[in-house]
Every structure is written in structure tokens, then in C-alpha cells.
LUMPA-635063 format. One record per residue: residue in three letters; x, y, z of N, C-alpha, C in turn. Coordinates in steps of 0.05 Angstrom, whole numbers, plus 5000, padded with zeros to 4 digits. Layout:
alaXYZXYZXYZ;...
//
This chain:
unk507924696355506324566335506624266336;unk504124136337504523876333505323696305;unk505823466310507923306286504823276260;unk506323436236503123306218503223016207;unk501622836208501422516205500622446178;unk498822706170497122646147496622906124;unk497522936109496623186086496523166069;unk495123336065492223286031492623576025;unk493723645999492623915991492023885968;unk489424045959488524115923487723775919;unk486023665935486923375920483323385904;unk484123325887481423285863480623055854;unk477922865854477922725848474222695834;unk475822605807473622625780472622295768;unk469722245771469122005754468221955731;unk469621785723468421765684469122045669;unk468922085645470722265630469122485611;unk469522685599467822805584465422945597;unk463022895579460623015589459522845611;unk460022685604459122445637460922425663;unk462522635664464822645685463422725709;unk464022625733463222785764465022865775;unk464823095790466823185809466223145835;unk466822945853467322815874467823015890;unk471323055893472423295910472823455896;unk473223765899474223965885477124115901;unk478523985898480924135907480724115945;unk480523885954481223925985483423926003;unk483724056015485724106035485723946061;unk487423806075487323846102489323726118;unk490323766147491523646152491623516178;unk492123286182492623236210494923166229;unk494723186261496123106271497022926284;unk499622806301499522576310497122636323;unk495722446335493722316356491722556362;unk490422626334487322796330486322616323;unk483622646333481222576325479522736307;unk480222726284478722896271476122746251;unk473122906258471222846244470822956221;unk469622816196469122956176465322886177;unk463423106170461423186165459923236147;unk458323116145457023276107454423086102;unk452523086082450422976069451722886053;unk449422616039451222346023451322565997;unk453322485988455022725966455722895960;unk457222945992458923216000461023085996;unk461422886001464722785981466922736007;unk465422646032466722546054468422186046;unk466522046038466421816033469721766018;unk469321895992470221895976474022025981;unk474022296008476522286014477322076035;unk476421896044476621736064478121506053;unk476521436017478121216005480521325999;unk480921615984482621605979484621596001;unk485021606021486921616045487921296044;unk486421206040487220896041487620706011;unk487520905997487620695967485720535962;unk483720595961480620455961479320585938;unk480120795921477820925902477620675878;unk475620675865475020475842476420615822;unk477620465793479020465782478120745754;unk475120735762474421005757474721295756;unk476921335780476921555798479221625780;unk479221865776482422095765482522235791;unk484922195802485922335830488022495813;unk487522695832489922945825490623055858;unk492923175861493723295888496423415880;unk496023595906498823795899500123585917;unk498723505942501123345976498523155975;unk499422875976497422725999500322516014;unk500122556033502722446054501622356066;unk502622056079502421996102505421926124;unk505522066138508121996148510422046140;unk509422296120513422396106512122196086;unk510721956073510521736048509521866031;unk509821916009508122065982506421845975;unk503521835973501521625973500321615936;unk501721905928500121915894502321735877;unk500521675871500721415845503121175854;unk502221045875502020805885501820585873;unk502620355871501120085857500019925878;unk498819795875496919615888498419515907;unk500919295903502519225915502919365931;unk504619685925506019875940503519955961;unk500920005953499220015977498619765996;unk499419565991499119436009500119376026;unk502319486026504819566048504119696073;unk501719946057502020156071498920136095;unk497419936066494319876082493819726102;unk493519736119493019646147495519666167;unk497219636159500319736177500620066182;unk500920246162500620466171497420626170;unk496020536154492520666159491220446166;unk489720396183487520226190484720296171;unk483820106172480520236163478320006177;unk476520166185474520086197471220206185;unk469419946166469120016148465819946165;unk463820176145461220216153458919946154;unk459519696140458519556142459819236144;unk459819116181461318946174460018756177;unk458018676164456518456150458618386115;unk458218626099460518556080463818536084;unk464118646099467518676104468218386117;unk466918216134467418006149467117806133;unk468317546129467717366108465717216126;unk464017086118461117006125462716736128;unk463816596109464316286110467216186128;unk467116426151471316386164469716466187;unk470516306206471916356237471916606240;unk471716706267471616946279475317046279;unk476016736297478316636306480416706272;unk479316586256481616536231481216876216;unk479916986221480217316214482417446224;unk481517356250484117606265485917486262;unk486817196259489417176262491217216234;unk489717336219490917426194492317646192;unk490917806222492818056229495717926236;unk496817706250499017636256500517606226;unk499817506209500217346189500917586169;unk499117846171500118076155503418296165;unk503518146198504718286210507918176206;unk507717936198510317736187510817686210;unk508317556233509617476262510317136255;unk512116986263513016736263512216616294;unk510816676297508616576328507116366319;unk507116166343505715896339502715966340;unk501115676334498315846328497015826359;unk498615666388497215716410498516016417;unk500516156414500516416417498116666395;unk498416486377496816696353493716756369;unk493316456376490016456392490016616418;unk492216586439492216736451492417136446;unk493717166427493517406425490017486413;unk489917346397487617306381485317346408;unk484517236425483617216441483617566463;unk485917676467486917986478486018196458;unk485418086435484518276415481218346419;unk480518096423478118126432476418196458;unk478118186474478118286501478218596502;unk480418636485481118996491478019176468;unk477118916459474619226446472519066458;unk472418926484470118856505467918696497;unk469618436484467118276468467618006490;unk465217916504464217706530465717466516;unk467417346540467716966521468417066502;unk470117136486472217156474473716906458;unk474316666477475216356464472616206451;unk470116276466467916186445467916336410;unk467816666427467516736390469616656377;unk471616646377473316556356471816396342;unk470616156358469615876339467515916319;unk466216206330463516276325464316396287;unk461616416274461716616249460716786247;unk460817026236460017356236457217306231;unk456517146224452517116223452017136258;unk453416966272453416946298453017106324;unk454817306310454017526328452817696326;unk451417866350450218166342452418366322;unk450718606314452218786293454018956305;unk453418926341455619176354458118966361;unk457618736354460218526367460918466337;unk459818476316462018446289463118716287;unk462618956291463719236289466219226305;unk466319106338468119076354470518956333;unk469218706327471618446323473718676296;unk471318826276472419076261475719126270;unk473919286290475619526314477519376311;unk477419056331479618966338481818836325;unk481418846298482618766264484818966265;unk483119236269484619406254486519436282;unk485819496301488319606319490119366324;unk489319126315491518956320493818996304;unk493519186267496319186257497319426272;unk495819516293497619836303498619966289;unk496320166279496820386251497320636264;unk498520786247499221036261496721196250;unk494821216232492021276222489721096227;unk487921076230486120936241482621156215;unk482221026200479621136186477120896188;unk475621136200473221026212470621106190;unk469620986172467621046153464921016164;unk463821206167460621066193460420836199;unk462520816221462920596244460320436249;unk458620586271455520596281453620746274;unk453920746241450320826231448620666235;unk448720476235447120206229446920086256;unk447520196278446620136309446120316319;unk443820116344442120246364444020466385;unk442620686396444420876409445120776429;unk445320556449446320406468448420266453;unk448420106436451119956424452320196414;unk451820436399453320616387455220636411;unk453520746430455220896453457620776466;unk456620436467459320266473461620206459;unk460120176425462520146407464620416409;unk463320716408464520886408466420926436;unk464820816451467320896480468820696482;unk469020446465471720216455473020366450;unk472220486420474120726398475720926414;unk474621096434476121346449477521106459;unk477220976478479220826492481420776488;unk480620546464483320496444485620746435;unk483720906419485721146403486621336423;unk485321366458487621446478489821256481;unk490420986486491020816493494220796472;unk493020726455494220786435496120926415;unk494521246422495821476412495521536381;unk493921396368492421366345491321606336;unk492021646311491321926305487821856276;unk485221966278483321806268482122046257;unk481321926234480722106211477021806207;unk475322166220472321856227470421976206;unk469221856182467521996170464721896182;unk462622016184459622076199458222346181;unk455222186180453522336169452322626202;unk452322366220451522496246453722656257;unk452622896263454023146270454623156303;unk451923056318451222976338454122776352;unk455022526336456222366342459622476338;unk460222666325462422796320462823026335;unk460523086348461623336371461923166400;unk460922996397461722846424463522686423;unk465222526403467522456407470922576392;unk470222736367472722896352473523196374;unk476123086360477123416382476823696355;unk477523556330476823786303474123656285;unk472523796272470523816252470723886239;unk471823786209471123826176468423816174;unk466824016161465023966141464924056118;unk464023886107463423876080461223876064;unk461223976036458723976018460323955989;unk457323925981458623845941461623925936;unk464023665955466523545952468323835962;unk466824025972469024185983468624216017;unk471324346027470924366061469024546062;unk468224666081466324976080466825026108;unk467024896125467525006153469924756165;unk471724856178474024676193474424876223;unk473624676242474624836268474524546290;unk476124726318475424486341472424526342;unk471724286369468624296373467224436377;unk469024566400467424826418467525096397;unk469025096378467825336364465925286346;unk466524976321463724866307460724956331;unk460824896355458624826369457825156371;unk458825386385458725616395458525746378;unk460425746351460425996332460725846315;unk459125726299459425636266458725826250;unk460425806230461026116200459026036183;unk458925776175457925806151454025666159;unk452425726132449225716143448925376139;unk450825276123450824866124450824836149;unk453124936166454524816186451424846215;unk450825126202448125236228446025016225;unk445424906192442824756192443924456210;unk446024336207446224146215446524036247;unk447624326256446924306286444424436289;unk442424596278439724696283438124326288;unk438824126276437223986279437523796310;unk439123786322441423756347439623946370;unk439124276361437724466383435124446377;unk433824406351430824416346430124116354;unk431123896336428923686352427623656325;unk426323776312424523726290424223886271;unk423423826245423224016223421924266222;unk422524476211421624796215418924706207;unk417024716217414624826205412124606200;unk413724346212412524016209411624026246;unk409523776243408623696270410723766293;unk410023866308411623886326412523606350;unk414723626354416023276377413623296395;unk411723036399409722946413406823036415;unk406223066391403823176388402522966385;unk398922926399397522786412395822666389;unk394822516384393422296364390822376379;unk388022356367385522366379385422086387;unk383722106413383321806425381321706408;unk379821756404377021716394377521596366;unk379921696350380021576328380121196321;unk379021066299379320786296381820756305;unk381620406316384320316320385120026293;unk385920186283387320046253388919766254;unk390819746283393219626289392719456320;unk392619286326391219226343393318846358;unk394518926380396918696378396018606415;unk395418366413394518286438396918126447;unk398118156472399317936486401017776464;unk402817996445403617806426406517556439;unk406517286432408417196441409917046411;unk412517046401413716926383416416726397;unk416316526383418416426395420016276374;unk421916266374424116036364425615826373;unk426515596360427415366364430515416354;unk431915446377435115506375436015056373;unk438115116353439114796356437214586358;unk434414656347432014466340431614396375;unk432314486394431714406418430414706440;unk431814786447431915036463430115206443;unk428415376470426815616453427615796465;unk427816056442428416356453425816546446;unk424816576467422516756461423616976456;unk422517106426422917376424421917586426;unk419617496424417117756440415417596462;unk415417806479414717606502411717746515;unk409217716503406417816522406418146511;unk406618216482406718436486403718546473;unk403218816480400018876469400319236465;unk398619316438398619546449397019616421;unk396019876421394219936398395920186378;unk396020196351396020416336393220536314;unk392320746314390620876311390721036281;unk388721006264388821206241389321416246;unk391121426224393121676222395221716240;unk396521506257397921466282400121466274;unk402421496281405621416283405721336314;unk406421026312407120896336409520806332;unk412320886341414820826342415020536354;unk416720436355417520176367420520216368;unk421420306397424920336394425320176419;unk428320096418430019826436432219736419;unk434519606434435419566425436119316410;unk439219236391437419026372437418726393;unk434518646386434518466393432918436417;unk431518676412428718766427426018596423;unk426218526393422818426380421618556366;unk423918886354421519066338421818966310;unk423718896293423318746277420818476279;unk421118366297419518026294417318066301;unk415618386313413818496318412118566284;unk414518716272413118776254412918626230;unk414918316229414318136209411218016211;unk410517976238407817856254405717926250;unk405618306243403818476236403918386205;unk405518476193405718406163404818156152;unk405317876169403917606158406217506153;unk408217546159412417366150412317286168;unk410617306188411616986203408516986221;unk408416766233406116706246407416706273;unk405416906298405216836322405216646337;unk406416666363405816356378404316286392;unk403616596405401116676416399516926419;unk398016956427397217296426395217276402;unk395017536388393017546369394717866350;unk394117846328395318156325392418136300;unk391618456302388818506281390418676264;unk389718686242390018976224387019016202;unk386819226210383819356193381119096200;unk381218996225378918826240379618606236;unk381718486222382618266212384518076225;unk383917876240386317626253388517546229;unk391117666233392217616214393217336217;unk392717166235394216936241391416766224;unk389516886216387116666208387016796187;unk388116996172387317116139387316796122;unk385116806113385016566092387416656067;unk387616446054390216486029388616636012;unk386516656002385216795979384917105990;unk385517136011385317436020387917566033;unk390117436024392317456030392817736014;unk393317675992394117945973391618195978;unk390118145996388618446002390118526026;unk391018346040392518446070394818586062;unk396418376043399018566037398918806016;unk396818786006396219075993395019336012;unk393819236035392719406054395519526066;unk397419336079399419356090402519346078;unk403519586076405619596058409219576080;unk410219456065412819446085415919606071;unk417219826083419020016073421819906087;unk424119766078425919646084427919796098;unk430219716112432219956116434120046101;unk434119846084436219796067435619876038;unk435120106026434320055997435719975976;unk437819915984441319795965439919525962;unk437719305993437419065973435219105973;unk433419225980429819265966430019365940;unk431019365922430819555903432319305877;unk430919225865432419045845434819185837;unk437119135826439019265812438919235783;unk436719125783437719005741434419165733;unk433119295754430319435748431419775743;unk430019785725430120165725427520195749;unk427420475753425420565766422620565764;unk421920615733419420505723418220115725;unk420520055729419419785721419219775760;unk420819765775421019935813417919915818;unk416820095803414520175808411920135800;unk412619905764410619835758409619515765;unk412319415781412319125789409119125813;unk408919265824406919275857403919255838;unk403619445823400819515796400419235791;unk402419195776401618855762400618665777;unk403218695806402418405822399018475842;unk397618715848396218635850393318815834;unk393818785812392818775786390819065789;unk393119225787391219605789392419735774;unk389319755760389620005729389719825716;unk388519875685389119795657392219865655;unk393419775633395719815620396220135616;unk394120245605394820445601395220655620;unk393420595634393220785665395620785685;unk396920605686399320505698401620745696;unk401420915678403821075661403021285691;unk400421425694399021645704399421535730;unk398821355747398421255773402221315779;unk403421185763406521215771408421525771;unk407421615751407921995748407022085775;unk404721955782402722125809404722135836;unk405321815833407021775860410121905865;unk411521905845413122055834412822445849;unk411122415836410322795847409122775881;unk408322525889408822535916410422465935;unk412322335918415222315943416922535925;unk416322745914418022965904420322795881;unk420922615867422222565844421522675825;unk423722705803423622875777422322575758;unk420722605741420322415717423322305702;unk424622485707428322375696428522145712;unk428422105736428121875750427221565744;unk425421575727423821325711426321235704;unk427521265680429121135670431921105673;unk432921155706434721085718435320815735;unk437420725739437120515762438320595785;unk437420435798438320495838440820645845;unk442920435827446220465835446120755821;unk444520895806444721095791443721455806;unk441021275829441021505857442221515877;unk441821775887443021835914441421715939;unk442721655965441321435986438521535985;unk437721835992436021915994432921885967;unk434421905948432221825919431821565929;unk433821405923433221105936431221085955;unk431421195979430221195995426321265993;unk426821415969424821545972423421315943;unk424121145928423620945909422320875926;unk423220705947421320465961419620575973;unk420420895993417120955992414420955976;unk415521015945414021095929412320745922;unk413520565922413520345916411720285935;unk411920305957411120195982407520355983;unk407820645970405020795965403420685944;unk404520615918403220645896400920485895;unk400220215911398120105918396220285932;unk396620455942394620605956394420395987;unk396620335999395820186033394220416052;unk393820266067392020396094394720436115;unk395720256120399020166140400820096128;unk402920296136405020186126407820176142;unk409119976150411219926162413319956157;unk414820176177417320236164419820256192;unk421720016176423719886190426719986191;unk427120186203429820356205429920416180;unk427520636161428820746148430320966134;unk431321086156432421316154435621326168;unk436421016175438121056187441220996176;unk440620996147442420966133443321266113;unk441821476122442021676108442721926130;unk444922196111444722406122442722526140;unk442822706163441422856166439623016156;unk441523136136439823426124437223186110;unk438522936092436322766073434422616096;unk435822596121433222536133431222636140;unk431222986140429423136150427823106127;unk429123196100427423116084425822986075;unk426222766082424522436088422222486097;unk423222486134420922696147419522776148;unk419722986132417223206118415723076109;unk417922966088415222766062413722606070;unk414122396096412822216104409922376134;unk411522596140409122756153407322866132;unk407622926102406323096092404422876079;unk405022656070403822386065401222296075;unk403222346110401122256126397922356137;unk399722726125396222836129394722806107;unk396222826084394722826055392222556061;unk394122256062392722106055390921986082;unk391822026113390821976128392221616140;unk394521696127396721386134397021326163;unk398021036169398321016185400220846194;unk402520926221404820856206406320706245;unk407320426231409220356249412020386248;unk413520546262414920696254417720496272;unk419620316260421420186274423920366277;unk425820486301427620576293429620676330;unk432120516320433520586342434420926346;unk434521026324434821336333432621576349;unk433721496367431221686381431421916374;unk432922076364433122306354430222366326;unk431122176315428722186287425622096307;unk425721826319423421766336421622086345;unk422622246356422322426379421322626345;unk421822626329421222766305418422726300;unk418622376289415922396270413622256283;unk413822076315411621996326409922116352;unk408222026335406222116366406222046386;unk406621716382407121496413409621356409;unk411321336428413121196437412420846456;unk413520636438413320316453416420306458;unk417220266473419420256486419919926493;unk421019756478421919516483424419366485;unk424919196509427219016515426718786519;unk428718656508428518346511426318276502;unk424118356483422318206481420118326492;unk420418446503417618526538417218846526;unk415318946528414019176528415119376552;unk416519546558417719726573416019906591;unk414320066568413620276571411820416540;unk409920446545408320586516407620896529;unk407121076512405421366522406921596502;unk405521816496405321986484408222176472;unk409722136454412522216454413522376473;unk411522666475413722846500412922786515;unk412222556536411622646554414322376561;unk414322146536416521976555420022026544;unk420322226530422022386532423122656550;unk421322736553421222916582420422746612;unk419222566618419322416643418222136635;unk421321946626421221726622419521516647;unk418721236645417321146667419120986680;unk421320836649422620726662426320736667;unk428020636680430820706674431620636648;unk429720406636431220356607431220566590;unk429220746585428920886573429721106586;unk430921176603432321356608435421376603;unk435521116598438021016584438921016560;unk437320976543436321066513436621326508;unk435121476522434921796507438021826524;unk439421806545441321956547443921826533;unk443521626517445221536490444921676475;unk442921876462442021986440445022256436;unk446922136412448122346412448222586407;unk449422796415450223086415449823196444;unk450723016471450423126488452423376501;unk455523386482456423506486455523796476;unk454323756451452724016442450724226463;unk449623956472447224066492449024246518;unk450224086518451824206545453324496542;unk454124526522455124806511452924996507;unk450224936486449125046493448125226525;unk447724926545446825026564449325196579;unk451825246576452925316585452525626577;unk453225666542452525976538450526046555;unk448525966554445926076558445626156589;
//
């Protein structure tokens, strides 16, 4: 038997008190060993999140924890003081946290972060040693020039090189736990793939024992040696890979790898189904070129000559990785920034020449769905006011009508009317999610642009999405630019695949056909990032 590092039994954890109380976890169990990798699994409010803080002393002051064992290391971790956790936080648990845009201080050095790891460590090292180490830290999770970033600030870099600098925080206090809270949700499957083969590296290297929470099931059979999953705050299935993958018990555990073997929703469009040629072309982007002025001197073109058409009722994806141009593609279409060259049309219209008095018909024609609904979403707005802000600004319906137009949209992204008089922080990612759709409909657009938004949410809530936005799309006859590094969802809901790097157009053509015989190596590079390859491979092996 191996040494256990980590145990949790019966641990319960309840918010706010009385009739307004939640139950988070219900009594979880588990345990780990030295140097497992173990994944935990579930949809947002299966109560993954939530055992992850508690491992590290992170729950808000909200939380009533109860447990029969939570250990780390032989340490009894229940009822701790702040102080006493801070002993234990980052020296013996690491954490490596889902978004390190907030975790990184925006106004500090790359350089003066890490060397705080020395400084936590009570090293008495000069600061040309601190920099040099400082410098090995950065090297060992494979970030280029290394003595430059230091100088650099977390605005500075891409999102897979602030995740690294993450990584390289935490293994610099050399924890004997290592918790990974969706590492790489929020990156393209090429940076995932690198950040994640840092992570194995390290935690062989190391001997690091990692407790990784992920919505993606896909991404946990290809790097955990055990799988927790979870639902409403209990386990429901715990096994190694190869049995989760071969023989899963319970019908959660089947839906979440059914989506891994199916590809797409039961009973929705099927992956690469063909758009009529003949239909209008709605979307219309000639030779687009954008450029920027780096240090008021130097230009970095970011789209470089690109052209291609989307069609009523069309889903045209745009995937690459970041820093491709599918963002600055679709600000260009939308009217947030002006071209440098090229031409882009929407509904027959030069949007580089829309006069200002016809401005608010373009952006009412053309609606834009964020990735983020945590900052699209006012926080100090309930849902009704969410929804009645778009009516007002461009002046649809009487007053009174306004009540009926917003109920309507409501019953088309599936929300309960209880919803109105809630706020954001008050839904789940997926309601959220489904606000700004509603928000983004209630004008009634023709196009509407939507910028990684599903890649902040579960599986199961993304299929859901899915649906709604396929069932949308036949109802009303939408038409949709669909931005999104997950090719997995891509290969779901579009018809055509634009395949872009650096700026440059790759490759465009009909979903299955450039998922089944890509044109070019980039994109063959792409789909074979797309995680759950170890799934596939099991499959193909039973079979």
C-alpha cells in the first residue's frame, strides 16, 4: 500500500444558515497518495471547486465545514487559523489557480512575484542569486528569455506564459500537494497541451502528489492516473482511468464520456453538416488586413489578407490559436475597431463607411456574446433590468410591451421567470451564460458573434448551450460567427471551419471534411491537441 498524503472523510460543507442554507458537499470522502495524480470531474455545482478550497484553506468565511479526517501529511487541517494556514499554504499544498489574470498582480514585475517564493521560503540569498534562481524557475515550466520576462508585467504576456509563470510559483515552494483548479480552461488546445505536458513533467520530476479539478473529462483521462466524479457535492464514481474509460458504473459518468465517443448532441445537427450554397451571403470579409503600432513605432499586423464568406443561417467557426486574429476579426466585423485594409460587409453594408446615424442599426443587426459572462453582465443589475437595458437603448416596444418581449426571450433560452429578479453572482455559469444570450437576442439581430462562449463552462452545460443555440438557429434563421479554441465544441455546432495563424487564413471548408482530411499540418495539429486521446485509444483498442 502506498503512503496516504491526503484524507478527507464525511467532510460537509454548508453556506449561509437556515432556510437560505446550501449544501456544497454532502459528506465526501477521499484519499490520496504520495505522487497520484488524481482528477476530480463534475458540472459547475457538483461541488469540485468547493473541495479543492477546502484542501487549501480558501473557503469564504461563509462556509460551515464539518469532517470526521481532513489530513494532510499526518497535519489535522480542521479548524486552523489563518496564520496556522499559512504555514501550511504554499509550503506543503501548492495551488495553481484557474485564472491567472486575477491571481498575478497586474502592477509587479514578473521577476518580483517569484522571488517572493524565496522570501516565503525564509531563504537569506542575495538578490543576484534570488534572480538567478528566479530565472531556473522559469526555464523549468519552458517560458523563451526568461531574464527579459522578469522585467516584463502579466499584461505582457500570453495566457499560456502567465499560467506557466503560475506553475512556476507554485513548484518553486516544493509542495508535497500540488491543486490544480482548471489550470487550462481558458486556453487554446495547443497551449493546453504544452502547459499540461510542463505539469506531467514537473509532478514526475518532482514526485508531487496533485489533486487537479477540470470540468473536461477529456483532459483528465489523458493526464490523471485516478478519476473522482462528482455531482450535486457527492462522489458517484471513483476509479483509475482505464476502468472510468472501459467500464463506468454510474449513467453521469457514461454521459460525460458519451460526449468524448459521440462528438455531438443526441438528436441536434449532426458534426459537419453542409449549409446550401445558394443561400444569401450575410458576412462578407475581403482581404481583411488590421494592424497595430507597438511602442508608437513598429507595426504588428494582426490579420494579415484574410477573406472568406458566412451565409444565412451559417455557423462559420474561426479556430487558432491565441493570437491568431479571431478576436480582432470579429471586433472589425462588429465596428470596435476599423480595418487597415480589406473591406468587411455585413447585410450589403461597408462597415468601415457605416455613417454614424446608422450606426445603432448595425449594432442592433449584429449582436456580440462575450466569453466571459462574470464581466458582460453588470453586477449591481438584476436580470430584468440585463435585459431591459438593449429595449431602451435601441428604443423597442412601448413601456408596456417590454414586460412580454423579455418573458418571450426568457422561454427561449429556457430560464424560469424566477430568474428576473435575481442577479448574476446569484446564477449558475450556465444561466449566466445563457443571460447574455438572451440579451444578445432580445433585439431580434440577424448576426450574432460569439467569442469563446462556452469555454468557461462544464460539459454537460455546454451541450446544453448547444442545443439552445442550434435550436435558435433554426427557429429564427440566425447567423452565427462562432470564435472558439475548442475544437471539440467547434466540430459540434459549425458547418464551416476558418482555420487561422498568425494572422493568415490557413485553411476554410466544410467541418467534416477538415476534420477527417485536414489540408493543412496546422490543423492537423489542432485536432490532434483536442483532448481525450487516451479515451479514443481505449476505445479503439476494445473494439
Amino acid at each position: 500500500m502506498s503512503e496516504i498524503l491526503l484524507e478527507i472523510d464525511d467532510l460537509v460543507v454548508t453556506y449561509g444558515s437556515g432556510d437560505t442554507s446550501h449544501t456544497a458537499l454532502a459528506g465526501v470522502g477521499l484519499a490520496l497518495s504520495v505522487g497520484e495524480f488524481v482528477a476530480v470531474v463534475g458540472e459547475s455545482g457538483s461541488g469540485k471547486t468547493t473541495l479543492a478550497n477546502a484542501v487549501v484553506g480558501l473557503l469564504p468565511e461563509s462556509a460551515h465545514v464539518q469532517a470526521g479526517a481532513l489530513t494532510l501529511g499526518g497535519q489535522d487541517l480542521r479548524g486552523l487559523s489563518e496564520k496556522q494556514w499559512s504555514g501550511v499554504r504554499g509550503r506543503a499544498v501548492g495551488l495553481v489557480p484557474q485564472d491567472p489574470g486575477a491571481s498575478l498582480n497586474p502592477v509587479r514585475t514578473i521577476g518580483s512575484q517569484l522571488a517572493e517564493v524565496f522570501e516565503l521560503k525564509g531563504s537569506k540569498l542575495g538578490r543576484r542569486e534570488i534572480r538567478r534562481r528566479c530565472i531556473e524557475l522559469l526555464e523549468q515550466v519552458e517560458i523563451d528569455d526568461p531574464a527579459r520576462r522578469l522585467k516584463q508585467y502579466p499584461f505582457e504576456l500570453s495566457g499560456g506564459m502567465r499560467q506557466r509563470v503560475l506553475i512556476a510559483i507554485a513548484f518553486g515552494l516544493d509542495p508535497t500537494l500540488l491543486v490544480a483548479d482548471e489550470p487550462t480552461s481558458a486556453l487554446d488546445v495547443t497551449v493546453q497541451a504544452q502547459v499540461l505536458g510542463v505539469l506531467d513533467r514537473l509532478v514526475a520530476e518532482h514526485g508531487t502528489t496533485v489533486l487537479f479539478v477540470t470540468h473536461d473529462i477529456g483532459v483528465a483521462t489523458d493526464h490523471a492516473s485516478r478519476i473522482v466524479v462528482m455531482r450535486h457535492g457527492r462522489i458517484v464514481e471513483e476509479n483509475d482511468v482505464e476502468s472510468i474509460v472501459r467500464h463506468p458504473q454510474s449513467e453521469y459518468t457514461k454521459t460525460l464520456l458519451g460526449r468524448l465517443r459521440d462528438g455531438a448532441p443526441s438528436g441536434r445537427r449532426p458534426p459537419g453538416a453542409v449549409i446550401d450554397a445558394d443561400l444569401e451571403v450575410v458576412v462578407r470579409v475581403t482581404d481583411l488586413v488590421k494592424e497595430y503600432r507597438i511602442d508608437g513605432r513598429r507595426k504588428h499586423r494582426a490579420v494579415d489578407g484574410v477573406g472568406f464568406t458566412v451565409r444565412r443561417g451559417e455557423t462559420l467557426a474561426l479556430v487558432g490559436e491565441s493570437g491568431s486574429g479571431k478576436s480582432t476579426i470579429a471586433k472589425t466585423i462588429i465596428g470596435l475597431t476599423k480595418p487597415s485594409g480589406g473591406a468587411v460587409e455585413v447585410l450589403g453594408s461597408d462597415i468601415a463607411h457605416v455613417k454614424h446615424r446608422d450606426r445603432r442599426q448595425h449594432w442592433k443587426n449584429i449582436q456580440f456574446v462575450y466569453q466571459n459572462p462574470d464581466s458582460a453582465l453588470d453586477p449591481r443589475w438584476s436580470v430584468r433590468d440585463i435585459l431591459e437595458e438593449p429595449l431602451s437603448a435601441f428604443d423597442i416596444g412601448a413601456k408596456s410591451e417590454r414586460p412580454k418581449l423579455i418573458d418571450d426571450v426568457l422561454d427561449d433560452v429556457n430560464l424560469p421567470r424566477t430568474a428576473l429578479d435575481k442577479y448574476a453572482a446569484e446564477l449558475s455559469g450556465g444561466q449566466r451564460q445563457r443571460v447574455a444570450i438572451a440579451r444578445a437576442l432580445i433585439v431580434r439581430p440577424e448576426v450574432v458573434l460569439l467569442d469563446e462562449p462556452l469555454s468557461a463552462l462544464d460539459v454537460i452545460t455546454q451541450e446544453q448551450v448547444i442545443s439552445l443555440l442550434v435550436d435558435l438557429q433554426a427557429e429564427r434563421g440566425l447567423t452565427y460567427l462562432f470564435i472558439s479554441h475548442d475544437l471539440a465544441v467547434v466540430r459540434q455546432i459549425s458547418h464551416r471551419v476558418a482555420v487561422l495563424r498568425a494572422g493568415r487564413l490557413v485553411e476554410v471548408g466544410d467541418t467534416g471534411s477538415v476534420f477527417a482530411d485536414p489540408a493543412s499540418e496546422y490543423t492537423r495539429t489542432l485536432i490532434d491537441a483536442i483532448p481525450g486521446r487516451r479515451f479514443e485509444e481505449s476505445l479503439l483498442t476494445n473494439s
